[in-house]
C-alpha positions as CSV (number, residue, x, y, z in Angstrom):
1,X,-12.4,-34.2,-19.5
2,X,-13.0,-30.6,-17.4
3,X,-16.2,-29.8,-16.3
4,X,-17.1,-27.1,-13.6
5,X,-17.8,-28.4,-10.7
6,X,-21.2,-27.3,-8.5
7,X,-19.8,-24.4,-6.4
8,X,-19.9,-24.8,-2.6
9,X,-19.8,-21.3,-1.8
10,X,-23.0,-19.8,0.1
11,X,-22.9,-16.4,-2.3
12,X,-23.4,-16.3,-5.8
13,X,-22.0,-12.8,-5.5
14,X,-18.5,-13.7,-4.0
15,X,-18.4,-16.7,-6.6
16,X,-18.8,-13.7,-9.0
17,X,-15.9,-11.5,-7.3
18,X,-13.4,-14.5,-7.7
19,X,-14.3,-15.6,-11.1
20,X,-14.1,-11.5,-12.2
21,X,-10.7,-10.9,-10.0
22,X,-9.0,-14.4,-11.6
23,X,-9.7,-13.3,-15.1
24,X,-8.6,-10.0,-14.6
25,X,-5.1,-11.2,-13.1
26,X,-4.6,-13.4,-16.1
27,X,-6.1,-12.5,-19.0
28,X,-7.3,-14.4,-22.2
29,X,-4.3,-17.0,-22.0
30,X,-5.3,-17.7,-18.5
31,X,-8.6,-18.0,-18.9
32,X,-8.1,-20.5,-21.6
33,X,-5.4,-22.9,-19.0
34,X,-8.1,-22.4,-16.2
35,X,-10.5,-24.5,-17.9
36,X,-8.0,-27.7,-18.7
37,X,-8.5,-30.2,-15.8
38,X,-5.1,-32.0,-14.8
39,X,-4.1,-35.8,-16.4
40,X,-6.7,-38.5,-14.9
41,X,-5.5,-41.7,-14.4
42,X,-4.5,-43.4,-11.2
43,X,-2.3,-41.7,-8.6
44,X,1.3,-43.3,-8.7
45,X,3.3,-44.2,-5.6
46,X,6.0,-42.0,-6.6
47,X,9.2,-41.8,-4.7
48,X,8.6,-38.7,-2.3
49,X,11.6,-36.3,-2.0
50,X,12.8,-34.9,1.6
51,X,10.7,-33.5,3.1
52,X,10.3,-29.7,3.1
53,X,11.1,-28.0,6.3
54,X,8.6,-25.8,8.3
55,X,8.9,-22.4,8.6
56,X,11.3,-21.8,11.9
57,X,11.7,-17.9,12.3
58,X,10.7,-15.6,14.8
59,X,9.0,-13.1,12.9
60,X,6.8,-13.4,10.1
61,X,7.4,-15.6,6.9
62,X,7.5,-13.2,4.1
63,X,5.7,-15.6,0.8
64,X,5.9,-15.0,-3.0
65,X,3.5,-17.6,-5.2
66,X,4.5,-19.3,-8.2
67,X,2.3,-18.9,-10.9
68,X,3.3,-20.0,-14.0
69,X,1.8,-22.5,-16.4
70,X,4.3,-24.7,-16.8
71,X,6.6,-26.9,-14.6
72,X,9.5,-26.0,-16.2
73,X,8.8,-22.4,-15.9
74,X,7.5,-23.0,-12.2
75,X,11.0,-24.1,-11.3
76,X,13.0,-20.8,-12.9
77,X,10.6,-18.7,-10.4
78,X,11.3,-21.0,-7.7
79,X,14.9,-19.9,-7.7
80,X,13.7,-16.7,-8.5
81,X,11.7,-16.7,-5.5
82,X,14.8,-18.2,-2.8
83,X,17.3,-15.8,-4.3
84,X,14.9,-13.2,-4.0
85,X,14.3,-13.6,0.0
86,X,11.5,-15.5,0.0
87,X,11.1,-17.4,3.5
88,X,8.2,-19.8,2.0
89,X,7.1,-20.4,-2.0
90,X,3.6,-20.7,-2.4
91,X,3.1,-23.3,-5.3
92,X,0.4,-22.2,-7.0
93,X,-0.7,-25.1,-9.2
94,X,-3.6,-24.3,-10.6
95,X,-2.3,-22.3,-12.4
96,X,-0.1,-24.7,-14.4
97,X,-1.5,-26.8,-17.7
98,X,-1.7,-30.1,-17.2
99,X,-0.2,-31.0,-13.8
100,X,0.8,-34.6,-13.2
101,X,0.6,-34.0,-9.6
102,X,2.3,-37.5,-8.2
103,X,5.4,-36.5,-11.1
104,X,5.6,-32.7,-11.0
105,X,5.0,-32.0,-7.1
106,X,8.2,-33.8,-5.9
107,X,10.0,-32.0,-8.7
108,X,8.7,-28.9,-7.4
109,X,9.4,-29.2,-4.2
110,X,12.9,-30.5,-4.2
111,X,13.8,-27.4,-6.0
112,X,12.8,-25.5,-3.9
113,X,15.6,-24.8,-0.5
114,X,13.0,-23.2,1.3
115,X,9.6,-24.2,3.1
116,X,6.7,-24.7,0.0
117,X,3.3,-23.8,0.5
118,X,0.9,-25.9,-1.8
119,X,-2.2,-25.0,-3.6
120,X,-4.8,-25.7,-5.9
121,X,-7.2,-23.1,-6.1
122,X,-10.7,-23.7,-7.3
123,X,-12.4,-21.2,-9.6
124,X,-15.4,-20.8,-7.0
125,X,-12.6,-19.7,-4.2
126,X,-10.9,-17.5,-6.9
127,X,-8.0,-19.4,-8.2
128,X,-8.0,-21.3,-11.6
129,X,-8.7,-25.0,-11.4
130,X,-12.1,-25.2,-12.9
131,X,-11.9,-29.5,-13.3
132,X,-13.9,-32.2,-10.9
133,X,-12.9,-31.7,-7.1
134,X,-11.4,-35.4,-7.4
135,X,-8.4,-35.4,-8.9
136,X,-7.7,-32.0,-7.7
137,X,-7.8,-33.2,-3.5
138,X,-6.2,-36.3,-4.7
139,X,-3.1,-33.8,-6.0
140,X,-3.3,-32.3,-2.5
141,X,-2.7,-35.5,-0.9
142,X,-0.2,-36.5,-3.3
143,X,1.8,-33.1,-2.0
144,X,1.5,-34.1,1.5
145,X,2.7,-37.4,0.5
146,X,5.8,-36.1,-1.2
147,X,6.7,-34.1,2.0
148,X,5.4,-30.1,1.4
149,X,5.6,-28.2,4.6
150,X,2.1,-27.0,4.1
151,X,-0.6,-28.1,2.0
152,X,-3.6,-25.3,1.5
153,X,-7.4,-26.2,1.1
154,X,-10.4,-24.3,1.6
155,X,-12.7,-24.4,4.2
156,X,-15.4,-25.0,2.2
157,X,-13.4,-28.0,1.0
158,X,-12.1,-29.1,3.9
159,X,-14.8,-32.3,5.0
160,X,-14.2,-33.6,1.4
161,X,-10.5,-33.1,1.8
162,X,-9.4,-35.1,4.6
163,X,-12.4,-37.7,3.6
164,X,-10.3,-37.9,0.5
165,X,-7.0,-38.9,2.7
166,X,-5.0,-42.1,1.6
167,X,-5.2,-44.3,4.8
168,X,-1.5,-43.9,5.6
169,X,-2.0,-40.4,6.0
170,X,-5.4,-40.3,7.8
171,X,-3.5,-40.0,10.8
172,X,-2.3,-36.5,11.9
173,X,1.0,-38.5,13.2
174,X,1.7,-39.6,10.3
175,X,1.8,-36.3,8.0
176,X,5.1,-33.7,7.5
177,X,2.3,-31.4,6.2
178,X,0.7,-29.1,8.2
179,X,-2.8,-28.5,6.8
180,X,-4.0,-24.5,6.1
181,X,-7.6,-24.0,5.8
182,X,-8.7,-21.0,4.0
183,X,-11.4,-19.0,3.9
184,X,-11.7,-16.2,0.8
185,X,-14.6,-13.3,0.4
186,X,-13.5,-11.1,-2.6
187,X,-16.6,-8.4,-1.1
188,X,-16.2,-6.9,1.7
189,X,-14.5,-7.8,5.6
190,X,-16.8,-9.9,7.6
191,X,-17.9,-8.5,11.2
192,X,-15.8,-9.2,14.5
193,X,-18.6,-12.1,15.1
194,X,-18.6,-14.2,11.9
195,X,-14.6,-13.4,11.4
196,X,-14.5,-15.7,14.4
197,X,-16.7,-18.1,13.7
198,X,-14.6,-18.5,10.6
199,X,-11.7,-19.0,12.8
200,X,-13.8,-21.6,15.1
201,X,-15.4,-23.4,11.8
202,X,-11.4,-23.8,10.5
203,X,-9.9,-25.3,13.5
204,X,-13.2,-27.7,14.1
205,X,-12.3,-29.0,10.9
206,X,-8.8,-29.8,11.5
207,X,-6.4,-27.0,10.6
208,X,-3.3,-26.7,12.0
209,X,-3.2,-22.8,10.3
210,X,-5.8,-21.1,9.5
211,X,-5.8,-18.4,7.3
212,X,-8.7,-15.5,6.2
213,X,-8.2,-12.9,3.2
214,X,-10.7,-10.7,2.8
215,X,-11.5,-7.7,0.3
216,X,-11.6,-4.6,2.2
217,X,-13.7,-1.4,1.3
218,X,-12.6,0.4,3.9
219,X,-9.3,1.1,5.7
220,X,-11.4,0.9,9.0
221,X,-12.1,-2.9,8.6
222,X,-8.4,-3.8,8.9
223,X,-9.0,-3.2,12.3
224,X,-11.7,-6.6,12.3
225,X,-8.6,-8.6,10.9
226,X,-5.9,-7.3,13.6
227,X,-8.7,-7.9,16.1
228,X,-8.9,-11.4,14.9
229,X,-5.1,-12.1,14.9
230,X,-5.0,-11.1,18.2
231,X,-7.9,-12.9,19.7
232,X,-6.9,-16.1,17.9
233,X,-3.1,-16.1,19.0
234,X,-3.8,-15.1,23.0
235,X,-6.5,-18.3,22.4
236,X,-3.8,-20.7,21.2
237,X,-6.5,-23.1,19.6
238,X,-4.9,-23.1,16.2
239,X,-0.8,-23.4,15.7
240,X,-0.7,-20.2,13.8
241,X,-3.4,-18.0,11.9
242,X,-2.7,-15.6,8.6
243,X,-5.0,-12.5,8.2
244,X,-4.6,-10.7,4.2
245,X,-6.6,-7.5,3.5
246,X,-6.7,-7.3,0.0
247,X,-7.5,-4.4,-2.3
248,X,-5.5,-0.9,-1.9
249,X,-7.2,-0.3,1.5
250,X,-6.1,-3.7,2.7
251,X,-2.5,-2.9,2.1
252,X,-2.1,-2.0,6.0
253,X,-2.6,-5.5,7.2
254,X,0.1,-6.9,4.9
255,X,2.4,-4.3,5.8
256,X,2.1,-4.4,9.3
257,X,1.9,-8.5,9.3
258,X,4.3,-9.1,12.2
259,X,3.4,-6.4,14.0
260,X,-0.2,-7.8,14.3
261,X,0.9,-11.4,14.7
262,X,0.0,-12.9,11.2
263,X,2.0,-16.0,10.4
264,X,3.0,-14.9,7.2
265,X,2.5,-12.2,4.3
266,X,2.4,-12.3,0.8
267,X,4.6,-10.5,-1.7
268,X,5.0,-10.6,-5.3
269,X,8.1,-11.5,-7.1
270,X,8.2,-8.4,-9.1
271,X,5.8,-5.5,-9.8
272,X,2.4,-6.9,-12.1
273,X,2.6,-10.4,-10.6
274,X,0.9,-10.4,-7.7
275,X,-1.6,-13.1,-7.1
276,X,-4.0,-11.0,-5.2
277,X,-5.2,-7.7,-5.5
278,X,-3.4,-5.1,-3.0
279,X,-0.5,-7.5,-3.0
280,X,3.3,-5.3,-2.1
281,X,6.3,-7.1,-3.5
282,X,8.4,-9.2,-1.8
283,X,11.3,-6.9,-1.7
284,X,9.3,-4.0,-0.8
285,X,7.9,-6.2,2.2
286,X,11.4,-6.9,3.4
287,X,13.9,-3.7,2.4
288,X,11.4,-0.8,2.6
289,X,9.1,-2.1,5.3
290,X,11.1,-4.1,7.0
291,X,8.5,-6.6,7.7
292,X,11.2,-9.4,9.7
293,X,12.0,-6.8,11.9
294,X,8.7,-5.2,13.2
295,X,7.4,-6.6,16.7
296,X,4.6,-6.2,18.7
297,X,6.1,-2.7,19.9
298,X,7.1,-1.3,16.8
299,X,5.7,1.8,16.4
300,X,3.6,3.1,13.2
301,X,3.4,6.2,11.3
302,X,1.8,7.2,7.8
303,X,0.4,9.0,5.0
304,X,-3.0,9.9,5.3
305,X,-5.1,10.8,2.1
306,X,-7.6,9.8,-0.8
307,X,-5.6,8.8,-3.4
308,X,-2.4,7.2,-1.7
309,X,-1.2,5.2,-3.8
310,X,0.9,7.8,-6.1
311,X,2.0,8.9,-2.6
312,X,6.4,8.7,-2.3
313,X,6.2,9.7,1.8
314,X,6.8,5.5,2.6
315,X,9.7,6.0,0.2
316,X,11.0,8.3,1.7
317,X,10.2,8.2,5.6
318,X,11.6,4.1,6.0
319,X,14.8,4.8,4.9
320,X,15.4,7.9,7.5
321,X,14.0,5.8,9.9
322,X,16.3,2.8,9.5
323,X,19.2,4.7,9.2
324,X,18.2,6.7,12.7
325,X,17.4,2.7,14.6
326,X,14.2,4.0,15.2
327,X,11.5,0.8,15.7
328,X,9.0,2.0,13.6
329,X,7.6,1.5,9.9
330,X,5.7,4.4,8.1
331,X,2.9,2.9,5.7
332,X,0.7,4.6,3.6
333,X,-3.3,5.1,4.6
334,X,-6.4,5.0,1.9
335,X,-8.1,7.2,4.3
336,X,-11.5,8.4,3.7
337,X,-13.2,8.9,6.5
338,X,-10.4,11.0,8.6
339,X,-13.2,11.3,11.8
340,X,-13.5,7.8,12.0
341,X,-10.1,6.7,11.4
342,X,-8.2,9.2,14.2
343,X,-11.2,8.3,16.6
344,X,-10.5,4.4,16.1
345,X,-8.7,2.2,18.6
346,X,-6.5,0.4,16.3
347,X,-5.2,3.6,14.8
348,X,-6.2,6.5,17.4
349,X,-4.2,3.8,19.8
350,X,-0.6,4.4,21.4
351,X,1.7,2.6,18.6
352,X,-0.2,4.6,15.8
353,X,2.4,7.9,16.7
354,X,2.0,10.4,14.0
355,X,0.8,10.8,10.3
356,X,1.6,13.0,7.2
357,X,-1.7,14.3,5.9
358,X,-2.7,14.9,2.4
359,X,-5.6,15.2,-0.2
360,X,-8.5,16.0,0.4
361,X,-7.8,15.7,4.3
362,X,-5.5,18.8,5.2
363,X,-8.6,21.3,6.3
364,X,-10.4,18.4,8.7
365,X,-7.9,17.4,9.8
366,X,-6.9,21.1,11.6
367,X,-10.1,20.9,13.3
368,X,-9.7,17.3,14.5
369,X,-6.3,18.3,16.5
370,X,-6.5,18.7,20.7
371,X,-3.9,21.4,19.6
372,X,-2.5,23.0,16.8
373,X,0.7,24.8,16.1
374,X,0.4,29.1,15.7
375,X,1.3,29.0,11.9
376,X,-0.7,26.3,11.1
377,X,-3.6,28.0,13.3
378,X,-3.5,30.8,11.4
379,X,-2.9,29.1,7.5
380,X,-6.4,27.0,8.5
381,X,-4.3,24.0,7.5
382,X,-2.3,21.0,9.0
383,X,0.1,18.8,7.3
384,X,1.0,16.8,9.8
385,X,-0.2,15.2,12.9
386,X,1.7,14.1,16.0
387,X,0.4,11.9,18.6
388,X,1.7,13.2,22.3
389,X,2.1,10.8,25.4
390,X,-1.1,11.5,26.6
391,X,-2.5,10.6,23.3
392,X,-3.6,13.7,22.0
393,X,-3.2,15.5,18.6
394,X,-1.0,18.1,17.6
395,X,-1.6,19.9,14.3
396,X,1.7,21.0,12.0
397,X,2.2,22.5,8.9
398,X,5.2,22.0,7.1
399,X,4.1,23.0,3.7
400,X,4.5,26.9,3.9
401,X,8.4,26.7,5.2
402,X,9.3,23.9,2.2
403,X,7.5,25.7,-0.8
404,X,8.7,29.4,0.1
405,X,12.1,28.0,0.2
406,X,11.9,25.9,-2.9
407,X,10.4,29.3,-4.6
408,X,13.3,31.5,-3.0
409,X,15.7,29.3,-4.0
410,X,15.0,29.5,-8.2
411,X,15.0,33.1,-8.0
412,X,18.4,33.2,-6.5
413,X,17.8,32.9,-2.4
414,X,17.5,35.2,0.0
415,X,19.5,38.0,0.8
416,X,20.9,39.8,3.8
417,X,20.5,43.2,4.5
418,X,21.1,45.6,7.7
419,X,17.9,43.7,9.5
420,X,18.5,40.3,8.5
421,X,18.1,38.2,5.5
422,X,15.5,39.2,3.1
423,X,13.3,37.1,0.9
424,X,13.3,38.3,-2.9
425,X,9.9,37.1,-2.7
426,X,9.4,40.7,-0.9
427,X,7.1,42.8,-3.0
428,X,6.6,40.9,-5.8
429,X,3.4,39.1,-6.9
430,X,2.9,35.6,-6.2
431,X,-0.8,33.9,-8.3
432,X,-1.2,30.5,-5.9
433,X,-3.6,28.2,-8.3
434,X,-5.8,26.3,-5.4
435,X,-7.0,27.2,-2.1
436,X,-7.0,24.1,-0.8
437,X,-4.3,23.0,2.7
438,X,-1.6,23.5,-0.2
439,X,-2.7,26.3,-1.4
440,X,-3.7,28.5,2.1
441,X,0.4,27.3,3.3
442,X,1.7,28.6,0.0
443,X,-0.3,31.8,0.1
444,X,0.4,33.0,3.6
445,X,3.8,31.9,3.1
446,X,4.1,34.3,0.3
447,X,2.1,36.8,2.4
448,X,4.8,36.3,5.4
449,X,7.3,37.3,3.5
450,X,6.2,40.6,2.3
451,X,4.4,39.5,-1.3
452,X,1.4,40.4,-3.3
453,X,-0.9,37.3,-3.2
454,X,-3.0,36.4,-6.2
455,X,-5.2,33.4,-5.4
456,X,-6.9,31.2,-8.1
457,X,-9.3,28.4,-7.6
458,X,-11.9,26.6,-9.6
459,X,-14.7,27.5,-7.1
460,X,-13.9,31.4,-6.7
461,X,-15.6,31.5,-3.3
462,X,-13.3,29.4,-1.9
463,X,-10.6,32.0,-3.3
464,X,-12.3,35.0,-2.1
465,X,-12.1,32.9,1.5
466,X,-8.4,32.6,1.0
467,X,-7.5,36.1,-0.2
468,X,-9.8,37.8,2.2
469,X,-7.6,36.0,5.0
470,X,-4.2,36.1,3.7
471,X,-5.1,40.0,2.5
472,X,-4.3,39.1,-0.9
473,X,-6.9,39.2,-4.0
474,X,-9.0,36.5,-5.7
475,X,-9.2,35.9,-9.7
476,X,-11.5,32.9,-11.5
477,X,-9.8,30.7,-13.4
478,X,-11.1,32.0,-17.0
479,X,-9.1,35.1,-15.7
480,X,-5.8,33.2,-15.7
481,X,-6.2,31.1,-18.3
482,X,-7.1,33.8,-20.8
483,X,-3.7,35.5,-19.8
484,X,-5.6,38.8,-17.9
485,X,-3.3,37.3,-14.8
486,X,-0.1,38.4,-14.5
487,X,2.7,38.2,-11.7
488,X,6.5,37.5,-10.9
489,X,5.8,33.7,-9.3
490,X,3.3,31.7,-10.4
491,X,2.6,28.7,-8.0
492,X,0.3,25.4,-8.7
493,X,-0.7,23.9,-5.1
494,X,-3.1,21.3,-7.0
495,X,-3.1,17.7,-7.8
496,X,-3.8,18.5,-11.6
497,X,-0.5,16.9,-13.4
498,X,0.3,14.4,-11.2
499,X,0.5,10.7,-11.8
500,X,-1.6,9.0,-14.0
501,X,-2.7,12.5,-15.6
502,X,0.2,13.6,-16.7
503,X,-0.6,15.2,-19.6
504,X,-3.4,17.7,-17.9
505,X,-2.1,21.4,-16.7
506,X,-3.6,24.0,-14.7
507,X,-2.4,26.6,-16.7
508,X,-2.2,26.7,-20.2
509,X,1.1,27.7,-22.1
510,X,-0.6,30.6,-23.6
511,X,-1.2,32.0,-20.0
512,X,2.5,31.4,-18.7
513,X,3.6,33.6,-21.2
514,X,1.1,36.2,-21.3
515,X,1.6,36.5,-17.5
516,X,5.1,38.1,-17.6
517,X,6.0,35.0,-14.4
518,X,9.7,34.6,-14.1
519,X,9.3,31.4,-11.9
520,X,7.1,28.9,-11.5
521,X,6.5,26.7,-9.1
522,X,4.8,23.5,-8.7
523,X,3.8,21.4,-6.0
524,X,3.3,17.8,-8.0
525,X,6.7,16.0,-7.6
526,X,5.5,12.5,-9.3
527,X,6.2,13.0,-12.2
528,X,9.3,15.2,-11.3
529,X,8.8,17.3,-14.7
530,X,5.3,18.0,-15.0
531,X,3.9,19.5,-18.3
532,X,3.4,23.2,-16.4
533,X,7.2,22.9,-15.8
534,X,8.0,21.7,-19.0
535,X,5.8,24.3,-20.6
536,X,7.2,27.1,-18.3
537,X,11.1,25.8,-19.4
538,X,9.9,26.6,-22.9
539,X,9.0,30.2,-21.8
540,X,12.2,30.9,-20.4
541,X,10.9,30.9,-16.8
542,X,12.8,29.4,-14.0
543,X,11.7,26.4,-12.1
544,X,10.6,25.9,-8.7
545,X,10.7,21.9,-8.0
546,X,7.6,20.0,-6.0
547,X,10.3,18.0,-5.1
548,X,12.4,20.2,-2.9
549,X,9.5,21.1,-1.3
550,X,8.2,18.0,-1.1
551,X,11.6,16.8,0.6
552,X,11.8,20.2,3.1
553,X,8.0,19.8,4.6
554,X,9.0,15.2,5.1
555,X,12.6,16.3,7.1
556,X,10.5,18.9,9.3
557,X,7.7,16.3,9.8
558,X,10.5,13.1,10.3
559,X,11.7,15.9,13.2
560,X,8.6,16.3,14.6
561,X,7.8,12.7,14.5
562,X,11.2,11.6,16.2
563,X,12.7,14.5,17.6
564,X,15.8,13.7,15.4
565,X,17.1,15.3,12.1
566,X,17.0,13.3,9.2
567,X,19.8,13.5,6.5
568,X,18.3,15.3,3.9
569,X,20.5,13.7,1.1
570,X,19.5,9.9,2.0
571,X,15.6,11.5,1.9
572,X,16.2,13.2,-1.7
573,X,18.1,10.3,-3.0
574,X,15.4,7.6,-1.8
575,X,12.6,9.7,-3.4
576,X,14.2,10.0,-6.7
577,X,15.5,5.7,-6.6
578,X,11.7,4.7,-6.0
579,X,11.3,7.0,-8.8
C-alpha cells in the first residue's frame, strides 16, 4: 500500500517546486506510476552480479538517466545509453512501476557495460517515489549489495539511510558502492556560505561524492557553484563533488563541467527526455561541446543576450574551433544584466576571452567597452566583444559588413568601375525596420555606401535618433504598413518572425507590394524562410538571406576572437545541420 511519506525538507516552497517540476516532466501517465509504491515483502538474498566499475577517466563523466517505467524498457535505453557515449547510466528507478529491487537491480546493472549510478528519488526531493521511506532505502541497499558503482541518496535522507544498512555492509570496507549524497533546491542558488555548509553537512554524513543541483534565476549565480567546485576539490575532504545549475540560465555550469572540476554532467538521451530542467543532450555534451576535452585552461567564449536559447552562434562557433585545435568551447549566455556579468570575476576573468552580443544588449554593451572599434564608434553599436591581454574590452561590429553584403549580393553584387568597385546599393533607397544595434549597423551600412536611408521603428523617436545620425529620414510604422513607404531595399533588423513566432511579420504583404521594393532583406535566420520572405517571394522580389549575414558577421568575429580565418563552408553547413 502507497502512502506519502511526511516530507523532510525544511521549505514547503521547494517541496512545491519538485512536486510542480516532476509533473511537468511526466505528465498524467507519470503522475499516476509516481504514486504506486514498489512490491513489499522481505528483501531476498539474491545472487549479486559483478560488480560495476567506477568511473576511471580523466575528465569528466558525461551521464544520461534512465527513466522508463518498466524494466524491460529500462534495459532497451541502457544500451541506448552505452552506444550513445554515455560514460555512467544513471538508473532512475523511481520512475519504474513496481520495482522488485533485490530481482530487477542486478538485471539492471549487468546490462549495463558501463559504471551505473542508482536512484530512487523521493517526491519531496523531486523525483517520483511517493511510497514509505522503508522499502525504498532497503532497494538502495539492495543496489549496493548487488555491486552498483554508485548508489545516490539525499542528504536529507542520509542518517536514515546508512541506519537502514544490512550489517554486512555497515562497514565502509566492505561496500563496491560509493555513496552520493544529494542535495536539490528547485528555487533559487543558495549563497557562497550555506552552498558550503551543504558541502560540510554531506561529507559529515558520510559521502564519498557529494553532489548539489540548484535552480538558477540568474546567470550570475553559476558563479556560487564554480566557486563551490573549486573550494571543495583544493579541500580534498570529499572523493569527488558534482555541481548542476538547472533551468536555461544554469546551462553554463553543465557545459563547462570539466572545465570547473565537476565529477560529472548530465545529458539526455535524446531531445524532450531530460530529467532535469536546463538539461543539454548527451551528444550535444560530447560532439558540440566537447565536454571530455575541456581542462582547467580551456578557454571560453559566448553568446550574450536575452532570449538565447533560439540562438545558432554555439552551432556554429564549436565546430570552427575544433577544426582550427583551438582549446576553447563557445557556450551560449541568458544574460540579463550585461553590467554585472562583464564586471564579474568568473566571467570578466582571463579564460572568459570574448563574446558575440545580441538582443537587447548591443547598445550597452558599446558603452561598457575600454575601447571600441571606429565603425562601431560611429554606428553606436557593438556586436562583438574581445577581451585583450590586459583584460580589457574591445568593442566590434560585424553586423554592417555581413548584411550590406548579403543585400548586394541578391541584387547582383557589386561592380567595378574606373574608381573601384561600386555598390548597386549606391543611390537607391534602403527602409531599415528597427533602430535597434541591428538596425543602426544596417542603416549606416546603407548610408556608407552611397544610399537613401528610410528608418522605421515602433517607437518613432528612437527612428528620428537613428536617421538624424545616419542623415537618412524617419517614418512610423502605420506609414509602412499602410503602403505610403516605398523604396528599392527593404530591410527587417528585428526579432519579429523568428522562432517560436513564426507566423508574425513586420511588414504586411499589402505593404511589400505597394512599396515598389525589389529586394528584401531579413535579418531572422531561424527559421531560414521567414513569412516576410515568403511573402516577398510571392511579390516577385528577390531575397536577401539572414543567414548569409548571419554567417559573414560569426567568420569576422571567429577572426577577431582567434586571429585565424575560419572556413566559411564548415560554418554555413553546421548552421544549416543543427537546423
Amino acid at each position: 500500500r502507497a502512502r506519502r511519506v511526511r516530507p523532510m525538507t525544511s521549505s514547503v516552497s521547494q517541496q512545491a517546486c519538485a512536486a510542480a517540476f516532476s509533473a511537468r516532466q511526466l505528465g498524467s501517465a507519470a503522475r499516476k506510476r509516481a504514486s504506486a509504491a514498489p512490491r513489499r515483502g522481505a528483501m531476498r538474498v539474491v545472487a549479486a552480479a559483478a560488480a560495476s566499475p567506477h568511473f576511471s577517466g580523466e575528465s569528466c563523466a558525461l551521464t544520461t538517466s534512465v527513466i522508463a517505467p518498466t524494466v524491460e524498457e529500462a534495459l532497451v535505453e541502457i544500451v541506448e545509453a552505452v552506444e550513445g557515449g554515455a560514460d555512467i547510466v544513471e538508473l532512475r528507478v523511481d520512475f519504474i512501476d513496481g520495482l522488485d529491487a533485490p530481482v530487477d537491480l542486478p538485471k539492471m546493472l549487468a546490462a549495463c557495460a558501463v559504471p551505473c549510478i542508482v536512484t530512487y528519488r523521493p517526491t519531496w526531493e523531486g523525483g517520483q517515489y511517493a511510497g514509505e521511506e522503508e522499502p525504498r532505502l532497503a532497494a538502495l541497499w539492495a543496489a549496493v549489495d548487488a555491486g552498483a558503482a554508485y548508489v545516490d541518496c539525499e542528504l536529507l535522507a542520509a542518517e536514515r539511510f546508512f541506519a537502514a544498512a544490512p550489517e554486512h555492509l555497515k562497514d565502509k570496507s566492505q561496500r563496491w558502492s560509493k555513496i552520493i549524497l544529494s542535495s536539490h533546491n528547485y528555487e533559487s542558488v543558495p549563497d557562497d556560505d550555506a552552498l558550503a555548509e551543504t558541502h560540510t553537512r554531506c561529507v559529515a554524513a558520510g559521502a564519498d561524492i557529494v553532489k548539489i543541483a540548484a535552480m538558477v534565476q540568474d546567470i550570475m549565480h553559476v558563479a556560487r557553484l564554480e566557486k563551490l567546485l573549486r573550494d571543495a576539490n583544493a579541500s580534498g575532504t570529499a572523493e569527488a563533488t558534482v555541481v548542476l545549475g538547472m533551468g536555461e540560465a544554469g546551462q553554463t555550469s553543465r557545459l563547462l563541467a570539466a572545465k570547473f572540476g565537476s565529477f560529472l554532467t548530465f545529458g539526455a538521451l535524446r531531445a524532450g527526455a531530460e530529467s532535469a530542467p536546463g538539461q543539454p543532450t548527451l551528444k550535444q555534451l560530447r560532439e558540440l561541446y566537447r565536454v571530455p576535452e575541456q581542462s582547467a585552461g580551456t578557454k571560453v567564449m559566448g553568446v550574450i543576450g536575452d532570449p538565447i536559447a533560439q540562438s545558432k552562434s554555439p552551432a556554429l562557433h564549436n565546430p570552427s574551433l575544433r577544426a582550427a585545435g583551438a582549446d576553447a568551447v563557445y557556450v551560449p549566455l541568458l544574460v540579463k544584466d550585461l553590467d554585472a556579468f562583464l564586471a564579474s570575476p568568473l566571467y570578466g576573468g582571463d579564460d572568459f576571452v570574448g563574446f558575440s552580443v545580441t538582443i537587447p544588449h548591443k547598445e550597452r554593451a558599446l558603452a561598457l567597452c575600454d575601447d571600441v572599434d571606429p565603425v562601431a564608434a560611429k554606428i553606436g553599436a557593438v556586436n562583438t566583444l574581445v577581451k585583450r591581454k590586459d583584460g580589457t574590452l574591445k568593442g566590434y561590429n560585424t553586423d554592417y559588413a555581413a548584411a550590406i553584403g548579403a543585400i548586394e549580393r541578391a541584387m547582383g553584387g557589386r561592380a567595378n568601375g574606373p574608381t573601384g568597385s561600386r555598390s548597386p546599393l549606391e543611390g537607391k533607397t534602403v527602409v531599415v525596420v528597427g533602430a535597434g544595434g541591428a538596425g543602426r549597423g544596417l542603416a549606416f551600412g546603407a548610408a556608407f555606401e552611397g544610399a537613401n536611408v528610410v528608418v522605421v521603428n515602433r517607437r518613432f523617436e528612437r527612428a528620428e535618433a537613428l536617421a538624424k545620425a545616419c542623415g537618412g529620414v524617419a517614418r512610423t510604422m502605420e506609414d509602412l504598413a499602410g503602403g505610403a513607404v516605398r523604396g528599392d531595399v527593404l530591410a527587417n533588423t528585428t526579432s519579429v518572425g523568428m522562432v517560436p513566432d513564426t507566423d508574425a511579420t513586420p511588414v504586411p504583404k499589402s505593404a511589400i507590394e505597394a512599396g515598389g521594393f525589389s529586394v528584401v532583406f531579413d535579418a531572422v535566420y531561424n527559421p531560414l524562410e521567414t513569412k516576410l520572405l515568403r511573402e516577398a517571394k510571392e511579390c516577385g522580389c528577390a531575397q536577401a538571406s539572414g543567414l548569409d549575414m548571419f554567417v559573414g558577421q560569426a567568420a569576422r568575429q571567429f577572426s577577431l576572437f582567434t586571429g585565424e580565418e575560419p572556413a566559411l563552408d564548415l560554418m554555413r553547413a553546421a548552421v544549416l545541420d543543427s537546423m
